[in-house]
C-alpha positions in Angstrom: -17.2 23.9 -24.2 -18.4 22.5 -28.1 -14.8 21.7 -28.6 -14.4 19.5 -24.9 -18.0 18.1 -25.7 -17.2 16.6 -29.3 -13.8 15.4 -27.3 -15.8 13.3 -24.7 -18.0 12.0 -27.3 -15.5 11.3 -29.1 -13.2 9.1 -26.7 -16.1 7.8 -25.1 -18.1 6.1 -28.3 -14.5 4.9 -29.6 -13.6 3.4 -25.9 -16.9 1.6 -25.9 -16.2 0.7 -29.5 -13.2 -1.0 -28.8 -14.4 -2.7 -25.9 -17.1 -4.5 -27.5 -14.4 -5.6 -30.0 -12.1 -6.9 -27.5 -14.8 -9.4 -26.7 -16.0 -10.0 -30.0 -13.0 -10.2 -32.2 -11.8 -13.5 -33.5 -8.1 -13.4 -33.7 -6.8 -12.6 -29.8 -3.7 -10.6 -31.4 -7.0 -8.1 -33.0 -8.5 -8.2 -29.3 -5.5 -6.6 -27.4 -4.8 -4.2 -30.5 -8.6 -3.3 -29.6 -7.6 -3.4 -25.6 -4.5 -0.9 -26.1 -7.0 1.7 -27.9 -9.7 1.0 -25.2 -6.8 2.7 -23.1 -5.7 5.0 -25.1 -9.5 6.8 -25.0 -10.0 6.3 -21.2 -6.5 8.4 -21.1 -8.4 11.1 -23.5 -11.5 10.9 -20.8 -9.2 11.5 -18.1 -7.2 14.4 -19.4 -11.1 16.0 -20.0 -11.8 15.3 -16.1 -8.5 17.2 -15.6 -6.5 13.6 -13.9 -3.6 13.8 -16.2 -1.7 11.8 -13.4 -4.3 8.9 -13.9 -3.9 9.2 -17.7 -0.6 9.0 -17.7 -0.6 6.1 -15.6 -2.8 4.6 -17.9 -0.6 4.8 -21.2 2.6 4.3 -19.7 2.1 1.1 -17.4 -1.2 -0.2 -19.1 -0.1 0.3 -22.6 3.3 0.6 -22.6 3.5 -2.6 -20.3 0.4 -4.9 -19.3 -1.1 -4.6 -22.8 2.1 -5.3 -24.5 3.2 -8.2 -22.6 -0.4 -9.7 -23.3 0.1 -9.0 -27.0 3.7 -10.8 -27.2 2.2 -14.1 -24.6 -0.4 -14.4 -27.5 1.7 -14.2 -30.2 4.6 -16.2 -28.8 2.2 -19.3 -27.4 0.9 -21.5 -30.1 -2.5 -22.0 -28.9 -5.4 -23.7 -31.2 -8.3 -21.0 -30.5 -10.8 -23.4 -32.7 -10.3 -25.7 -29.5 -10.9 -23.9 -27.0 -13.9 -22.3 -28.7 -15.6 -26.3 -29.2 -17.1 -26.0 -25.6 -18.8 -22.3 -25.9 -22.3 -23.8 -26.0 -22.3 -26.3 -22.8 -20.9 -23.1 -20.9 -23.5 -20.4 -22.4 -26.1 -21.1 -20.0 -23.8 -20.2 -16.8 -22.3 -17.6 -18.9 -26.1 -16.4 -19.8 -26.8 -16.3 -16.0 -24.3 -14.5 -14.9 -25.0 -11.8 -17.6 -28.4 -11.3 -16.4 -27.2 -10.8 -12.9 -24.8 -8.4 -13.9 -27.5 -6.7 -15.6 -29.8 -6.2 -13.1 -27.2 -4.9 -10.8 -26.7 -2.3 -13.7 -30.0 -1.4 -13.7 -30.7 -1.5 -9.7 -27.6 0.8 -9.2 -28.4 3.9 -12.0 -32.0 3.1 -11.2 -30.9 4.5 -7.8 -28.6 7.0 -9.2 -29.8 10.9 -7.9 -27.7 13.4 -8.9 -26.2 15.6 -6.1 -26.8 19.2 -6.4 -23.4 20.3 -6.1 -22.5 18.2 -9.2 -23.1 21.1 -11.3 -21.0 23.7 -9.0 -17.7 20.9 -9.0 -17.9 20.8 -12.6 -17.8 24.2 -13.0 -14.8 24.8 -10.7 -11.4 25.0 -12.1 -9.6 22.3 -11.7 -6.6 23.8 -10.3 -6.7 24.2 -6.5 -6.3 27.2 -4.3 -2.8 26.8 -4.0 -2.0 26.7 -7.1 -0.7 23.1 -7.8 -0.9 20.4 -10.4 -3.0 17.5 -9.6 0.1 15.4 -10.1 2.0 17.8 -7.9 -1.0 17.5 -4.8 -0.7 13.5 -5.7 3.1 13.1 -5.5 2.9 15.7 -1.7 -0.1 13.4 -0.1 2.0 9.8 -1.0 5.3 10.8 -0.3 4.4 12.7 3.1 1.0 11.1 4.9 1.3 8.1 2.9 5.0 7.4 2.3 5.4 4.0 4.7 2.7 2.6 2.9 3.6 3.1 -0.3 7.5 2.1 0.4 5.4 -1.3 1.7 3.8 -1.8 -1.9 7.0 -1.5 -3.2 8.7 -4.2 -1.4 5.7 -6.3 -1.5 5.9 -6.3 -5.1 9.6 -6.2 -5.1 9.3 -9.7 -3.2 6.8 -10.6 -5.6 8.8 -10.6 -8.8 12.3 -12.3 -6.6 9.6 -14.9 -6.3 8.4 -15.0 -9.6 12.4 -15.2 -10.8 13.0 -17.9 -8.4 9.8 -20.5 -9.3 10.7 -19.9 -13.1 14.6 -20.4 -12.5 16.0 -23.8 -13.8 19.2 -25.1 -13.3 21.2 -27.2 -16.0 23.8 -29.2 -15.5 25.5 -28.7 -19.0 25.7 -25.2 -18.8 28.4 -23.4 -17.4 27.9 -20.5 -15.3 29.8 -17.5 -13.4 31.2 -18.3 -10.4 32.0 -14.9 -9.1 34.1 -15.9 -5.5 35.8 -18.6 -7.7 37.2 -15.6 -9.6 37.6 -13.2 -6.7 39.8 -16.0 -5.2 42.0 -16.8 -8.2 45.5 -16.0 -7.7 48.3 -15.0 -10.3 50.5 -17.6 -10.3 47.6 -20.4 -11.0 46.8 -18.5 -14.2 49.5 -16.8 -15.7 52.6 -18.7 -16.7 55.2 -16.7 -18.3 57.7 -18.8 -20.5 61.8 -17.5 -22.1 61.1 -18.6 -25.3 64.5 -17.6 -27.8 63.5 -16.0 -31.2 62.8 -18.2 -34.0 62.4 -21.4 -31.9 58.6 -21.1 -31.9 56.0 -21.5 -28.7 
């Protein structure tokens, strides 16, 4: 138990760490850098809680994909952060406003926090059900059996989400050639190949 104690600590003060440096950092390339550990120590947290499935999730679409696609946007767009930072102060008060009402929200919700008394009996279960089965394994059973339609539905939402995405960014130039795959289907022999009796030495 020392050993999974000095692990939580440990993921927890570095994830909070990095979080306040994603907000705080100066350069936005330093801020995702910060982001993509943020992650990396939630995962940690979530392998402790025994939700490897959630972890992996985490590292493999949020790192390996949201995070670096906002780390290559930033780098790739030339944007002049000393402008956008000129108009911090006129938007502090709003900015100060909405801070206190999240903090009182904060303080209203663990101010009401009890602590069940089972708490301490679901911690101290294993983690591993009565049958015997992986978290991921009990996961992957309840979406692909009760749950299957719907998740086929997210898929082709999203599916029809990125066609869209393709098609809005999609633009046509005039001076560029492209395939024409029926123009080749329909080509016929004769129009392209020509075959010619030429005697040796007289040249083409």
């Amino acid at each position: 138990m020392i050993i999974q104690a000095l692990a939580f600590y440990l993921f927890a003060a570095t994830a909070v760490a990095s979080g306040v440096m994603v907000i705080s950092a100066r350069n936005p390339v330093h801020s995702v850098l910060f982001l993509i550990l943020a992650f990396f120590n939630s995962a940690g947290l979530f392998v402790l809680i025994g939700a490897e499935f959630l972890a992996m999730i985490l590292v493999v679409v949020y790192v390996g994909a949201v995070a670096v696609l906002f780390l290559f946007v930033v780098m790739m767009l030339d944007i002049n952060f000393t402008e956008l930072r000129e108009g911090f102060l006129q938007y502090l008060p709003i900015g100060a406003l909405i801070g206190i009402i999240l903090a009182a929200e904060l303080i209203l919700v663990f101010g009401s926090w009890v602590v069940s008394p089972e708490a301490t009996q679901i911690l101290t279960a294993p983690t591993l059900p009565a049958g015997g089965v992986t978290n991921t394994h009990a996961l992957g059973q309840l979406i692909y059996t009760d749950y299957i339609y719907l998740f086929q539905s997210a898929g082709l939402v999203l599916l029809v989400a990125m066609i869209g995405a393709i098609v809005l960014t999609l633009r046509h130039r005039p001076d560029v050639r492209r395939q024409k795959i029926s123009d080749q289907v329909e080509r016929r022999r004769e129009d392209v190949i020509e075959i010619r009796d030429i005697t040796t030495g007289s040249g083409v």
